[in-house]
Phi, psi and omega in degrees: 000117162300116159335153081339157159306327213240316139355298154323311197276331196294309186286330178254358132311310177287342150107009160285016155205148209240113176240119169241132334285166194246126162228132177309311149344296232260355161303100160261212198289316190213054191203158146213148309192112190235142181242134168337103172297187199266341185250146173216160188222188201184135173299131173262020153234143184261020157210124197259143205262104161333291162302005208231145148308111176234120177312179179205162213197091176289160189211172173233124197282148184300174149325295188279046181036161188241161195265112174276122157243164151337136191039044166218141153287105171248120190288139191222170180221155169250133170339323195252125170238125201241148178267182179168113190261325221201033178179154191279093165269131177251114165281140193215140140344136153298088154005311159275357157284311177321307188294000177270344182072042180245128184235140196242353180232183131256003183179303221250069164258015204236155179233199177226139149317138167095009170267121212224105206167191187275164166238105154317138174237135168276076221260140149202152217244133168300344155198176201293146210187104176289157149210166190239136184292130196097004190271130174294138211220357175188200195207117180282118158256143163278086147290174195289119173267143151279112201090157153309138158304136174255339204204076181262140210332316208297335177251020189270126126023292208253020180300102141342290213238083169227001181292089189303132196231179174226014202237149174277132181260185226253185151287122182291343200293003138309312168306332194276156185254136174210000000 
């Protein structure tokens, strides 16, 4: 079951979800409304190694925004650094970002209960498309978890991405043994 809009402000009163900053605008009926941070980075090899730490390179986007192109892959951060104690959070595109032909995830729109940070967006765009830091770039919808937790991310050992950053971070998929 997908939060309400009333549902939303219910849960974060109560503080099992934390949106910094919080605007009240940026509420929809069921979703809520996350913006593009000031950073954005890019991998410096252009063939990345699955086994391997592959670097990354931040950049801070100008004023007059910057020209996203076709076939690069770009790390995005969202503005908004948000908690989640007692619910599934899923980041999804805007509709008008889409329709600008901006895709913000390639596979990782799902989140963990306990997850508590900032969101990489896995940004590539279908033709050069300026954006800007603060433009609103996706949408958190919540679900309802079923059952108890035993292990939420924030506290498991072997969590990758638990580091707070303001920045987008690489891929991790190197820690894993395979």
């Amino acid at each position: 079951m997908i939060l309400s809009d009333q549902r939303i402000l219910e849960e974060i009163e109560k503080g099992t979800i934390i949106i910094e900053p919080f605007k009240k605008e940026c509420l929809g009926t069921n979703s809520y409304d996350v913006h593009l941070g000031k950073y954005l980075a890019c991998y410096t090899d252009r063939i990345l190694d699955a086994k391997k730490h592959n670097q990354i390179e931040h950049f801070e986007i100008p004023k007059e925004g910057y020209v996203l192109q076709p076939n690069t892959l770009y790390l995005g951060v969202t503005l908004e650094y948000t908690e989640t104690h007692q619910h599934v959070p899923f980041l999804e595109g805007k509709s008008s970002t889409g329709r600008l032909g901006i895709d913000i995830h390639a596979t990782a729109g799902k989140g963990d209960v306990g997850f508590c940070n900032t969101w990489t967006l896995e940004i590539s765009v279908a033709q050069p498309v300026r954006v800007y830091a603060g433009m609103p770039i996706g949408q958190l919808i919540y679900f309802a978890v079923e059952g108890d937790i035993q292990t939420m991310y924030n506290t498991k050992g072997n969590a990758k991405y638990n580091n707070k950053t303001t920045k987008p971070v690489e891929s991790m998929m190197w820690k894993n043994n395979f």
